[in-house]
N, C-alpha and C positions, 0 to 999 in steps of 0.2 A: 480305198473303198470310195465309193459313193457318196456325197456329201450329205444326202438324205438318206437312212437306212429305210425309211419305210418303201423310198421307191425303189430302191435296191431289194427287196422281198417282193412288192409286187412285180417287180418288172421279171426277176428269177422265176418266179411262177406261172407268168405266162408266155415266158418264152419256153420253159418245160411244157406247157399246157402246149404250144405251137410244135415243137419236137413229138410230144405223144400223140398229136394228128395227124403226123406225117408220118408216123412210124406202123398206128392203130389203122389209117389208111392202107398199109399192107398187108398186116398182121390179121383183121379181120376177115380178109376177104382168102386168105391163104383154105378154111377146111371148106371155103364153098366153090375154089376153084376145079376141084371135079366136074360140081353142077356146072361153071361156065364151058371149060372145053366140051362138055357134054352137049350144052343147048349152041354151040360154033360147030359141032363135030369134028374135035379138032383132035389131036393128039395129046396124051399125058405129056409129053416133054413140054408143052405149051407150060406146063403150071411151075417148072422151073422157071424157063425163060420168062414168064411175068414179074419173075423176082429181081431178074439178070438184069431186062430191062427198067426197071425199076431203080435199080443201082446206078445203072449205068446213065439214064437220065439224071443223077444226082451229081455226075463229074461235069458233065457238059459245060458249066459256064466256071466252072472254080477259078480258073486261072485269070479271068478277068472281074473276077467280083473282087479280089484280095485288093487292086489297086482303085476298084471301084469303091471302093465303101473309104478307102483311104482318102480320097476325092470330094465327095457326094455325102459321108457319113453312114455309122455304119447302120442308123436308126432309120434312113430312108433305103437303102437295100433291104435291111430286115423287114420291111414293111411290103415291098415294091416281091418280095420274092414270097412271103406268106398271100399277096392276094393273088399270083399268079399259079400258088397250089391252088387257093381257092377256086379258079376257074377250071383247070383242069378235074379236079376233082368232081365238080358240077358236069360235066362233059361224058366222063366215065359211062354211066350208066345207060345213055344212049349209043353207044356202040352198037351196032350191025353183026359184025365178024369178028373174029379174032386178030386179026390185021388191024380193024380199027381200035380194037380193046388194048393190043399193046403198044399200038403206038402212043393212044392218049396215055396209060400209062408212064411210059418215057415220057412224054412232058411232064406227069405228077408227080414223077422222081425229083425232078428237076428243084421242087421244096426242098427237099434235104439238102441243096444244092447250099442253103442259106443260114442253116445251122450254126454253120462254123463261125460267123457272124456275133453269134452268142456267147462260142467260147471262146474267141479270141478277145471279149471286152472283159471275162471274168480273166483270164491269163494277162492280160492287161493292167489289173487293178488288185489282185494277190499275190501274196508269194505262194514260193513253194507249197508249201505243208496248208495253205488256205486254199491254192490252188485245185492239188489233189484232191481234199477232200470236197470240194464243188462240183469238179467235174467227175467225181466217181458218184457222187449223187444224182448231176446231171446225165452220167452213163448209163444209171438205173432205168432208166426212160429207156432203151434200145434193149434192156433184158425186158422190163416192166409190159412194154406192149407184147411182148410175146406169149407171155403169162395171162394176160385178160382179152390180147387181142382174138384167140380162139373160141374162148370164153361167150364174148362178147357177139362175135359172128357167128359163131352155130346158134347162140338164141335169136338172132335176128332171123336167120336163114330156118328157122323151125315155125316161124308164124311169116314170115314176107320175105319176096325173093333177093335175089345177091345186092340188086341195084339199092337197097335200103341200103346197105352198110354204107356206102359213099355217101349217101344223106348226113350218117351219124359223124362222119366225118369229115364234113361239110360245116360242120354244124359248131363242132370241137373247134377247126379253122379261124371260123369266122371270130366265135369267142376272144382265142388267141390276139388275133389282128387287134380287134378292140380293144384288149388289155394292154397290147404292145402300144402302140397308138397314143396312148392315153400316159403309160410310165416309164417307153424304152427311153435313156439320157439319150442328150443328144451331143453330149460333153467330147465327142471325136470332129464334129461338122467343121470345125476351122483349123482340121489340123494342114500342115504344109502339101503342096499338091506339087510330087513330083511328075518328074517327065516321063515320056514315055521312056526315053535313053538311060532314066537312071531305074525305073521301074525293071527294063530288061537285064540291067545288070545286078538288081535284084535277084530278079527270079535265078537268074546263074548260081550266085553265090549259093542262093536257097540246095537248086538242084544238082549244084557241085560240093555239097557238101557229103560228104562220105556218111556220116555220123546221123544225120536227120534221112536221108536215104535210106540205110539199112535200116532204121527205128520204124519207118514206117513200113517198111517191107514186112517185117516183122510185125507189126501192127494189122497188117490186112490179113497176112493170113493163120492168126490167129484168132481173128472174128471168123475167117471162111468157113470153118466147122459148125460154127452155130447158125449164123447164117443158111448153109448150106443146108441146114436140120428143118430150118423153118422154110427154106423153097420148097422141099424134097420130102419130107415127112406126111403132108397132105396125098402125094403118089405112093411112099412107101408104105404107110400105116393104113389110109382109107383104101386103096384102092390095091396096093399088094397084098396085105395082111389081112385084108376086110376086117378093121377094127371098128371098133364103134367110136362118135363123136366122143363121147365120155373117156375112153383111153387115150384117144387123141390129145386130149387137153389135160387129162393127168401127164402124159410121157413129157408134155411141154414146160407143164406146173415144173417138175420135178426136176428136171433139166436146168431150166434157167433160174431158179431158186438160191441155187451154190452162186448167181453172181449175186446179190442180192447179198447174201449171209458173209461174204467177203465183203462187202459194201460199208455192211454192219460193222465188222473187224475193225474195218481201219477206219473207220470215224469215232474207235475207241482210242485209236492207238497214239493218243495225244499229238502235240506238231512237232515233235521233234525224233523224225522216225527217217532213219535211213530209205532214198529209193531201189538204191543197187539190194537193200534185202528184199522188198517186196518184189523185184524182177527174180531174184533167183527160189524166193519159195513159193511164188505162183510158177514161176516155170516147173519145180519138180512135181510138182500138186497134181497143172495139169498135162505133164508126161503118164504120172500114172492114170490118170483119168484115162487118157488115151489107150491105152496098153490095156487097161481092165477091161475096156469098152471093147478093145479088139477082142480081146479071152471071151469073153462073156456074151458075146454076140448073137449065141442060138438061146440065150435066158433073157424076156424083154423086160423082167424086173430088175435084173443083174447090172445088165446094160444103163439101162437110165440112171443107176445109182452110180455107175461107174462116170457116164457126161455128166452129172451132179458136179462129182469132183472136178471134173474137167473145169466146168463152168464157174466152179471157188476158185480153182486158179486161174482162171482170165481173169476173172473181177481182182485179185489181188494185185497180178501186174497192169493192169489195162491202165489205168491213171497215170502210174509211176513212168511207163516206157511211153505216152503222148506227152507226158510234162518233158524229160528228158528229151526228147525229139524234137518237141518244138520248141524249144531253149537252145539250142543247137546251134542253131545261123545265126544268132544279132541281127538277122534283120526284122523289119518289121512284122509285127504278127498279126497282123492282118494279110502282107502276102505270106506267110511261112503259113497259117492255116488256112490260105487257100490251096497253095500248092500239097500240103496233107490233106485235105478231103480229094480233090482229085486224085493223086495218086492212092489214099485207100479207098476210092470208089471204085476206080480199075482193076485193081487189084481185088475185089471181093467178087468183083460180075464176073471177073474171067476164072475166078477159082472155083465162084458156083459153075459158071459153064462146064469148068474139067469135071465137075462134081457129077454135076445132070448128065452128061455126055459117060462118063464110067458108071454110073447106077443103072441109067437105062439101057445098056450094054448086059447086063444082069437083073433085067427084066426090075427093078428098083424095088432089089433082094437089100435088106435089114445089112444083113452081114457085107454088102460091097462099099455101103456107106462107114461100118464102121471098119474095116479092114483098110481101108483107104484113109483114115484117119490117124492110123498107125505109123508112118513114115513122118505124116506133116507133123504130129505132136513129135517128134525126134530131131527134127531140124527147126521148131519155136523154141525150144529148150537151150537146144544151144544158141542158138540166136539171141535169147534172155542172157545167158550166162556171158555170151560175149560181151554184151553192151553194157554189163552191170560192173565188168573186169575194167573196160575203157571208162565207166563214169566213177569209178573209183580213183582209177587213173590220174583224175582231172580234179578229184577233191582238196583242199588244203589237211596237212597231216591230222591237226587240230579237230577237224570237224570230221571227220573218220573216226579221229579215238573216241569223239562223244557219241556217236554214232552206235558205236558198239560196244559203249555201256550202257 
């Protein structure tokens, strides 16, 4: 740990507080992007792709922040990449076109770009079972904005137009920066500065390793569902369904709740808790979530109780399969969690794309989104129960039998 705990609390807090502006930054603006395609006269599939692009500006630099902050420190990147949302975000609301909308965009993706930044210094300074439960708190933030980021934007978007929310999110930014600023350690600034020749046989190792590969494969697209909910749910609910704001943000409530209530679970579950169990009982958790959700497709209360479940079982395994993953290589983690946010950034834009591209193919009909969720929750499942087989594999006998007493 931190040789100060108190700046170990404030610093966690606004480095959350900087994560829930760049998440809230999306999140808000997702039930009033009707209004914007509408004032671009642009097409619904725009309000996808604001999200794709959005992602996808968050892989852009990964592969060279990991050896960057390994260099430089990782308190002057987290810094240098919160004020560079900050600009972009400011930018936002003077857009012209929709061309200009998503480009700026992409750049204000590019914050999330810096995250990993955060959790690489708490993976850095816990174990295991301190780990988990940090960053399954820390993950609460990427359900949590979902939850009030709707919330939040239709009451802005009910008294002043879209361009306010980037204000409020500007504003949350800024906060962050200062907090950061003021308590992120700088306890990494002198660590050893490799080469670029031993950096690239880093990243080798990192991307030849079988085991951290498939973890994060399996890591992307087991977010792409939910994800996919919060690009596509603003087309499918307001504008296919003609539901009202207020349904809107119950169907989201209710949804991302179940990661939340898993969150809850396992910060009871003391620290001496098997990973391989939480990957194989979130995986069956959210197969069924999956599979109800298909059944129940033409009932929209049915439905969202069934992504409910779905959303208990990601939160159960989500922790367990990034700790596993990025414990994998031995090499540094700062590049191993750069080279994971890149590969699950790509990973998530290109599965919302297949998402957006088959919804609005069936006019972004309720039942396409959850019908198509049906095969992916069948091949995460096994992909859980693979890696839960391999990480038991790798345990000493001893600590299996405690395990499973």
């Amino acid at each position: 740990m931190f040789g100060n705990r108190r700046s170990l609390v404030y610093f966690s807090l606004f480095f959350v507080l900087y994560e829930l502006a760049v998440y809230l930054s999306n999140d808000m603006i997702m039930p009033a992007m009707p209004q914007v395609v509408q004032q671009f006269q642009s097409s619904s599939r725009y309000i996808g792709m604001s999200l794709s692009l959005y992602i996808l500006g968050g892989s852009l630099l990964q592969i060279f922040l990991g050896p960057l902050a390994d260099r430089v420190g990782k308190r002057k990147v987290m810094l240098f990449g919160n004020a560079l949302f900050l600009v972009a975000t400011f930018l936002v609301p003077f857009s012209q076109t929709i061309t200009e909308f998503l480009t700026i965009r992409f750049f204000q993706g590019m914050g999330s770009c810096f995250i990993f930044i955060g959790y690489a210094t708490i993976h850095e300074l816990f174990d295991d079972a301190e780990a988990v439960k940090l960053t399954t708190i820390m993950g609460n933030t990427t359900v949590f904005a979902p939850l009030i980021g709707p919330v939040v934007g239709s009451a802005i978007i009910a008294v002043a137009p879209w361009q306010a929310i980037f204000a409020v999110a500007f504003g949350l930014g800024a906060v962050a920066w200062l907090g950061l600023f003021r308590f992120m350690p700088a306890h990494d600034a002198a660590a050893p500065k490799a080469s670029v020749r031993e950096m690239a046989a880093s990243y080798r190792k990192i991307f030849g390793n079988r085991k951290f590969m498939f973890g994060i494969f399996i890591a992307g697209i087991s977010i792409t569902p939910l994800t996919a909910w919060i690009g596509l749910s603003p087309a499918i609910m307001l504008q296919g369904m003609g539901a009202s704001y207020g349904s809107y943000i119950f169907y989201q409530c209710v949804i991302f709740s179940g990661f939340i209530l898993s969150t809850v679970a396992i910060q009871r579950l003391g620290d001496n808790f098997s990973l391989s169990r939480l990957l194989r009982q979130g995986a069956v958790l959210a197969l069924l979530g999956m599979l109800a959700a298909g059944v129940l497709r033409d009932n929209g209360h049915l439905f969202i109780a069934a992504m409910f479940v779905f959303s208990a079982g990601f939160g159960l395994f989500n922790g367990a399969l990034i700790r596993i993953s990025l414990t994998a290589t031995g090499e540094s983690m700062s590049l191993t969690s750069s080279a994971m946010s890149l590969l699950y950034c790509v990973y998530i834009s290109a599965g919302l794309e297949i998402y957006n591209l088959v919804c609005e193919h069936y006019a972004y009909s309720l039942a396409s989104y959850a019908l198509f969720n049906v095969p992916l929750g069948l091949v995460i499942c096994l992909g859980l129960f693979h890696l839960a087989r391999r990480h038991d594999a790798r345990q000493p006998r001893p600590a299996l039998a405690a395990a499973a007493l």
